[in-house]
C-alpha angles and dihedrals in degrees: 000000000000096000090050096054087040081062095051093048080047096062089043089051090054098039079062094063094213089186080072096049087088087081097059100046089047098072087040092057100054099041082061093055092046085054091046101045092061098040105264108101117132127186105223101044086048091059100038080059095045082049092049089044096052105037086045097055084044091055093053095047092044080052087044092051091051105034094044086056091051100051090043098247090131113059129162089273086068105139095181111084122298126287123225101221101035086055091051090241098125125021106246089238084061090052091044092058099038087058090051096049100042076055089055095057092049094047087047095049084047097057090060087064081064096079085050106051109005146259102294088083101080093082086066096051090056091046087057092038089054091039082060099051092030098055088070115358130063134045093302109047096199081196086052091047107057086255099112102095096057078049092058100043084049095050113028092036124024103016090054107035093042093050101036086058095045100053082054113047091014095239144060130243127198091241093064086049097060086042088056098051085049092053092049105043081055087050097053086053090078091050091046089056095054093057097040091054087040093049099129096032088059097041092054090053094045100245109157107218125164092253091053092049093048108023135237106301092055081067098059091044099053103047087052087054096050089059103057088052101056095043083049104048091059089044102104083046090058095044088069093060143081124277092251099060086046096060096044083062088046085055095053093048085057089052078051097049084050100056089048094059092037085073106039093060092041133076142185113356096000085076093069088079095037080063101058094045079056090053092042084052089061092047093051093044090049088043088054100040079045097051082042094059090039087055102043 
């Protein structure tokens, strides 16, 4: 019996795709670092973010997980990791409620920023409440519709850095706004790297990606592009500083480079771990700009 039920915890574990939750910590760290950097960090508010961002990004891959079986996206040629419900590891009534319930968490961790910043946030709980269900459920997929990457930039960038910052210090900068778009285009790239590896799946089930829509080269291009952006957009933050932190950021740029050129030469299943180097990428980009605004 408990290695029955180890197994079971085993296949949720894996429905989270923890190697993607870097995504989601990323924005929260550096809205913490911008926080802290102008006096207004607090503990409790941080964590309750840390705690939205997470179960939040659970929820939509658990809802990834149900609504992509059941529009046939995931067949038995998947190259990406394996789904729960498409394995038969876990009922889809089980990975519905679980979704809803992992929402719930998040909805109800967000309620306790209201005593922090006010009531008006709830408008942006729902909008990440219905960001979650809309990416892959409903009458209009987002994810269906070549609309995923403005998600992600949304979600994994601006939403959570800028607010993060804001139930914090109680306003926004413009400073926390540009940290945020560079957090989020490097975000997208993982997302970027998933459709790109899953290009004639998607286009067999008739999920528009952009990759699909534009083809496979776009990608590439893209996520070059992404890259550059949000290197360039903290650049007149990193011309203030000395030549050490500089060329931590120039090493990180090469580790860039590298990735890059880690997916243009794989294909299939290699990508996979061309994915999580492209998540780890996020993480190390947040923990500099966060160790920057530490510093100075």
């Amino acid at each position: 019996m408990i290695n029955k039920e180890g197994t079971k915890m085993k296949y949720w574990l894996e429905a989270a795709r923890p190697k993607t939750l870097p995504a989601s910590i990323s924005p929260v760290i550096v809205g913490c670092a911008l926080a802290f950097r102008d006096g207004a960090f607090q503990w409790i508010p941080a964590i309750l973010c840390l705690l939205v961002a997470l179960l939040a990004q659970v929820a939509s891959n658990f809802a990834n997980d149900y609504f992509d079986y059941k529009k046939g996206a995931d067949g038995a040629d998947r190259l990406g990791p394996e789904r729960a419900v498409a394995q038969g590891w876990i009922a889809p009534e089980s990975m519905l409620k679980g979704t809803f319930l992992t929402l719930g968490l998040a909805c109800l961790c967000g309620c306790g920023l209201l005593f922090f910043a006010g009531w008006k946030l709830v408008f942006v709980g729902i909008a990440i409440a219905l960001g979650v269900l809309a990416y892959s459920a409903g009458p209009f997929p987002l994810a269906y519709r070549g609309l995923g990457d403005i998600c992600v930039l949304l979600f994994y960038g601006i939403i959570p850095v800028c607010f993060t910052y804001y139930v914090q210090a109680l306003q926004f900068t413009w400073l926390t706004l540009i940290l945020s778009i560079s957090v989020g285009l490097l975000s997208v790239n993982i997302l970027i790297v998933n459709n790109y590896r899953d290009y004639r799946q998607d286009k067999a089930a008739n999920k528009r990606t952009t990759i699909v829509l534009f083809g496979r080269r776009f990608g590439r291009i893209v996520y070059l592009l992404n890259g550059f952006i949000a290197l360039l957009l903290v650049c007149p933050l990193l011309m203030q500083v000395e030549l050490w932190m500089q060329c931590l950021f120039a090493l990180y740029f090469v580790l860039f480079i590298a990735t890059w050129q880690e997916m243009r030469r794989n294909e299939g299943r290699a990508l996979n771990r061309t994915l999580g180097h492209t998540a780890r990428n996020v993480f190390l980009f947040s923990l500099l700009m966060a160790g920057f605004l530490y510093i100075y």
